[in-house]
Structures are given as structure tokens and as C-alpha cells.
N, C-alpha and C positions, 0 to 999 in steps of 0.2 A: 316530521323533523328533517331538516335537510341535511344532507350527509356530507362530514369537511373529506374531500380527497386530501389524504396526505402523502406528503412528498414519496416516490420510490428510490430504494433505496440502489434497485438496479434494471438492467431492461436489456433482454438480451437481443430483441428487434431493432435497439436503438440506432437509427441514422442519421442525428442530429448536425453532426460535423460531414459534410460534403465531400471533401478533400480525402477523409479515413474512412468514409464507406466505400470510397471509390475504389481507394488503395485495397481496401478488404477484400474486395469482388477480384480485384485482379489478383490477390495473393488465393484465393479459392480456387480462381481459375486453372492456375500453377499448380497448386494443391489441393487439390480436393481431398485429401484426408485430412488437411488441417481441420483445428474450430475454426479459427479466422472471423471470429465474430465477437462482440465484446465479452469482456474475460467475467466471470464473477467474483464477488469475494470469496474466501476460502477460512474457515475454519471455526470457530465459537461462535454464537450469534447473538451472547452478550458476555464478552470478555476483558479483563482485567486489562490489556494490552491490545492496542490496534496499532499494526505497524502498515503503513502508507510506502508505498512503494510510486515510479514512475508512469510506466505504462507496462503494457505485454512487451515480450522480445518475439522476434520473428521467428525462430525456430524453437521457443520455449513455451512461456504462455498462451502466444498465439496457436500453437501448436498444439498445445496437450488442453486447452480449458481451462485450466490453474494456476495462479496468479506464482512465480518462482517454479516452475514445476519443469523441470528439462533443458536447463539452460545453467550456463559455467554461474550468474550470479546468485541462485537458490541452492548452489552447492556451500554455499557459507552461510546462507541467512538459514537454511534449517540445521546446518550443524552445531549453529550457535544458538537457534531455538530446542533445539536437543539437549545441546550442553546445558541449559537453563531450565527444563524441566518442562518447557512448552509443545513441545511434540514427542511425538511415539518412537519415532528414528529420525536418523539424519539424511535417507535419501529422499528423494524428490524427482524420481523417474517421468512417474504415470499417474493420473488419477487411481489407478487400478495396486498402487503401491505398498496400500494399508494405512498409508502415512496420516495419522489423526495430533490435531492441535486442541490442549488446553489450555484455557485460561487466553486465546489467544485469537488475533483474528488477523491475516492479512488479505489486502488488497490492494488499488491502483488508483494515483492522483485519477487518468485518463486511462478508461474501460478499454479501449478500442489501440489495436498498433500501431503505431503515426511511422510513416517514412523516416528513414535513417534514424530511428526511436527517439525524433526529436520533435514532439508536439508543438502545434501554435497554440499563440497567448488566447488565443479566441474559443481554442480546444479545448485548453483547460478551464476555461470560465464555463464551457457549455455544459462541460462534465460534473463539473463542480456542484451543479446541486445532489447528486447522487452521493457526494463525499459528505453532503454536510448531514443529507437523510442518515444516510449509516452512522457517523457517529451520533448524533442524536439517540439512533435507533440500538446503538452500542452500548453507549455509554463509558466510553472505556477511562481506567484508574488513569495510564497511561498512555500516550500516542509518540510512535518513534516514528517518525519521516524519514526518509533516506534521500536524500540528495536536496539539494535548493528547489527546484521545483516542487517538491513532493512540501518540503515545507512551506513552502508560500502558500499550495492550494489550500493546506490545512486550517492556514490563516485565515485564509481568504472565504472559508467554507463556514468557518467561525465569525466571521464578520471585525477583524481583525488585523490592522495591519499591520507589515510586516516592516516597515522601519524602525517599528518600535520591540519586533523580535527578532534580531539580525539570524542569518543563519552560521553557523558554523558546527565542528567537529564537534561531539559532543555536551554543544549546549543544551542547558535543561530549563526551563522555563514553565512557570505557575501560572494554569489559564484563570482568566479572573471571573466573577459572577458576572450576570449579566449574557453570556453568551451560551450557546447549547450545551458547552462544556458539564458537569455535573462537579459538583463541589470538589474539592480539593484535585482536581486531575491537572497532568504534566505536560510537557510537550517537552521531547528529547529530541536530538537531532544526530543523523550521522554523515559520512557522507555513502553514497548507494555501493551496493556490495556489485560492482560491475566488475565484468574482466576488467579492464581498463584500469579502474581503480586498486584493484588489487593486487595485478600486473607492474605496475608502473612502483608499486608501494606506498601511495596516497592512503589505503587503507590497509593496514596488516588485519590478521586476525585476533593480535591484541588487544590493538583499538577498538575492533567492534564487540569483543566482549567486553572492553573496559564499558561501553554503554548500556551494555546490557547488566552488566552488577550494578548499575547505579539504576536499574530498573524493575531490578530485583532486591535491591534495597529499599526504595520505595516503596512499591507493592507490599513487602514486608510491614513495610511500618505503617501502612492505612489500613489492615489488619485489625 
């Protein structure tokens, strides 16, 4: 019987994108303690909740292997995966931290650290079969995108377009049959817990726990 390869869900030799391996080698070069190689996902490996992040940051996930793990934006996203009952504590140092997720899973639209952490449209289509593996391979109740790109790929990894699921602050959205989605599952949106964003006041930490109770009321009620 012939064997179906199916899709992976990650690759950490990946040098699909030309442009980010290039960048990769020359941030090695610099660094040699960094990973500087594609990031993996991090946490449950069929969980209630997959939240879809950007890419690595250059001194964070590029850095430490861990998707949020070292960088000013995974100082909110696990404090409010904390405060939610998703993780073990709220820091996010080091692999080496203790720091364990349930019920929960993050990872990255785009594996690999793009210049000025701002990937091409061509980077994220090539990645993107890795995104659609994983949730397939997840299955998760709900999926929180964080920023506009992070929600398009999710779309787009679902076979889905995204004129018909605009993004903004805290939209919640019913994926329909038909697509890898698994029955009754969500699609939230926020906007990315960046310094930038948090800095500026684009996103308080109100708001991004206001997404997270309406994700946690969810979960609840598929129960």
C-alpha cells in the first residue's frame, strides 16, 4: 500500500524563503548563541486554544527557540495566558523557565525572523502550509490571531477569504464546515501584544483580556 506523506506541521532545516534564510545566516553570524533558525510551536499539542502570533522578534524568539519567550511582547501574552488559567506562570525568560501551557498552544503565521519583523506576502504563503498542518493537526476549540497578518494567514491556511472576515479588535467569528476547521470552532482576533502597541495605547491590557474572557467563555460553553 502506498504511503500518503502528510503535510508537516514544522521543519526546522526549512529554507524555503531565500531572503530569511539569508537574513538568518547573517544574524548567526552576529550571534552565534542565538537559535536564529525557524522557531517551533510551543505548548499543548492538541489544545483548546491556538493562538497565531507574527513571526519571531530578533532578540526574543529568534533568540531563545520559543515562540513569545524573551521579548517586551510575550510579557503580556503569557501574563494574560496566566491570568486565564493557561499557563504555569507569567514569565517567559528562557526555555529553561519551567514555564508549561495548558489547554493551549502558541505559535507563528511565519517560522523564520523576517527583516525589520516585517515579512513578504510571498513569505507568508510559503509558510503557510505549516499553519494549515498544525491546526488540522490541533484541532483547536478556538484560534486568537494577533495582528492582521496573523489573521489573514489563518484564513488563508483555511482556505478562506478574508474579505469576508474583516479583521479588527476583538472580532469573533464562526468558522464554517467545510474547511479543516473542526466543528463548532472560533476565530478571535486582537490586535499583536507588540511594544508598539502597547506603548502607544493601541492595546491596554484591558482589551487584551477583554478577548481573552470572551475565550474563556466560549471554551466554557463547548464543554
Amino acid at each position: 500500500m502506498k504511503r500518503i506523506a502528510l503535510p508537516r506541521t514544522f521543519d526546522l532545516g526549512c529554507t524555503a524563503c531565500p531572503r530569511l534564510a539569508r537574513f538568518l545566516a547573517q544574524v548567526r553570524a552576529v550571534h552565534p548563541d542565538y537559535h536564529a533558525r525557524p522557531v517551533p510551536p510551543f505548548g499543548d499539542e492538541r489544545a483548546g486554544l491556538l493562538v497565531v502570533g507574527l513571526a519571531p522578534g530578533m532578540h526574543g524568539a529568534n533568540r531563545t527557540g520559543r515562540p513569545f519567550t524573551g521579548d517586551y511582547a510575550g510579557i503580556l501574552l503569557y501574563r494574560t495566558l496566566y491570568k486565564f488559567g493557561f499557563a504555569s506562570h507569567e514569565g517567559s525568560d528562557s526555555p529553561g523557565d519551567g514555564l508549561r501551557l495548558t489547554g493551549c498552544r502558541v505559535t507563528n503565521a511565519v517560522k523564520c525572523l523576517p527583516p525589520q519583523n516585517k515579512p513578504e506576502p510571498a513569505e507568508v504563503r510559503r509558510c503557510n502550509g505549516f499553519l494549515a498542518a498544525e491546526f488540522a493537526a490541533v484541532q483547536p476549540r478556538a484560534v486568537l490571531a494577533l495582528g492582521g497578518v496573523a489573521h489573514r494567514a489563518l484564513l488563508m491556511a483555511l482556505g478562506l477569504r478574508a474579505r469576508e472576515y474583516p479583521f479588527s479588535h476583538r472580532a469573533a467569528y464562526d468558522l464554517p464546515r467545510g474547511t479543516s476547521a473542526r466543528k463548532g470552532a472560533r476565530l478571535y482576533s486582537s490586535y499583536h501584544c507588540s511594544r508598539y502597541n502597547t506603548q502607544t495605547k493601541r492595546l491596554s491590557a484591558a482589551m487584551f483580556e477583554a478577548v481573552f474572557s470572551d475565550i474563556q467563555a466560549y471554551l466554557l460553553s463547548c464543554r
